[in-house]
C-alpha positions as a printed Julia matrix, in Angstrom:
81×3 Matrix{Float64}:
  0.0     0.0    0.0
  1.73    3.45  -1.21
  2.32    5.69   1.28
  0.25    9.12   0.44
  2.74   11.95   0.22
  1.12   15.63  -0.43
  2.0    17.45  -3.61
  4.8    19.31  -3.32
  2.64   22.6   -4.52
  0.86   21.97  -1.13
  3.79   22.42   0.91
  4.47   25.73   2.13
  8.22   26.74   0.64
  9.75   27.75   3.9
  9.26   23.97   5.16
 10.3    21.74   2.01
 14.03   21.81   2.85
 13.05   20.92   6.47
 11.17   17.88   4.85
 13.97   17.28   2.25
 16.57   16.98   4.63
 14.94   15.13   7.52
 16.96   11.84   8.46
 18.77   12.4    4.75
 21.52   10.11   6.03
 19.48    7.02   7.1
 17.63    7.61   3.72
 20.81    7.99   1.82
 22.42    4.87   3.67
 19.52    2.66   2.88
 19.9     3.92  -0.77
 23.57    2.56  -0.59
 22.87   -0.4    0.87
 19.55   -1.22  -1.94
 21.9    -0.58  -4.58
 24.94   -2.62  -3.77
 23.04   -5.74  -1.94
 20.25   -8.02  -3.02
 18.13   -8.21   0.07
 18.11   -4.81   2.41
 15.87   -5.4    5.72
 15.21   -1.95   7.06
 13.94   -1.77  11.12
 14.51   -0.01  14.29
 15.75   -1.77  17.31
 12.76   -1.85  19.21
 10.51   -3.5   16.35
 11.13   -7.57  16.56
  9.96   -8.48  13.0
 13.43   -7.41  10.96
 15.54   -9.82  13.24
 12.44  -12.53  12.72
 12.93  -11.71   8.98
 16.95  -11.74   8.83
 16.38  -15.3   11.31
 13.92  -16.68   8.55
 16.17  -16.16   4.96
 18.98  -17.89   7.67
 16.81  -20.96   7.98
 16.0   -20.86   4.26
 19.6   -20.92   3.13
 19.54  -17.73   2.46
 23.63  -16.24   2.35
 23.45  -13.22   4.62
 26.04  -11.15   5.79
 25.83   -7.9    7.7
 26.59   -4.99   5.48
 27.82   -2.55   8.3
 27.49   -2.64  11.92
 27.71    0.93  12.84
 24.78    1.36   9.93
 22.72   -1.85  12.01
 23.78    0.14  15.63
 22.78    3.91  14.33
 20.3     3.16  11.81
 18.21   -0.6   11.75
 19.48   -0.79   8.3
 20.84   -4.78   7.68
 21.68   -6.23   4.22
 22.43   -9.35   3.08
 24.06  -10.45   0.2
């Protein structure tokens, strides 16, 4: 299900490079990590489900290995190769 995201005519001028730049690092690590790795699980600590998931393409035989750790630590952003 898309995610609905206003026209950018409806957003007031002096707040679009507030919303541009908000967590542009996280967004431009997972970016990174989508185009150099075939599987990307994206997650914050506290939600359970992208360990489950990473736990899951383990028990299918699924070759995984963590693409940084300081990106997993700051981030929640895993990929597997």
């Amino acid at each position: 299900m898309p995610r609905p995201i206003l026209q950018e005519s409806h957003i007031h001028a002096a707040v679009r490079s507030r919303i541009s730049d908000h967590h542009r690092e996280v967004i431009d690590e997972v970016e990174s990590a989508v185009a150099a790795n075939d599987v990307v699980i994206v997650g914050m600590a506290m939600n359970p489900f992208p360990r489950k998931a990473r736990k899951a393409l383990d028990a299918a035989g699924i070759p995984t290995s963590t693409w940084s750790t300081a990106a997993i630590s700051a981030s929640g952003v895993g990929a597997m190769r």
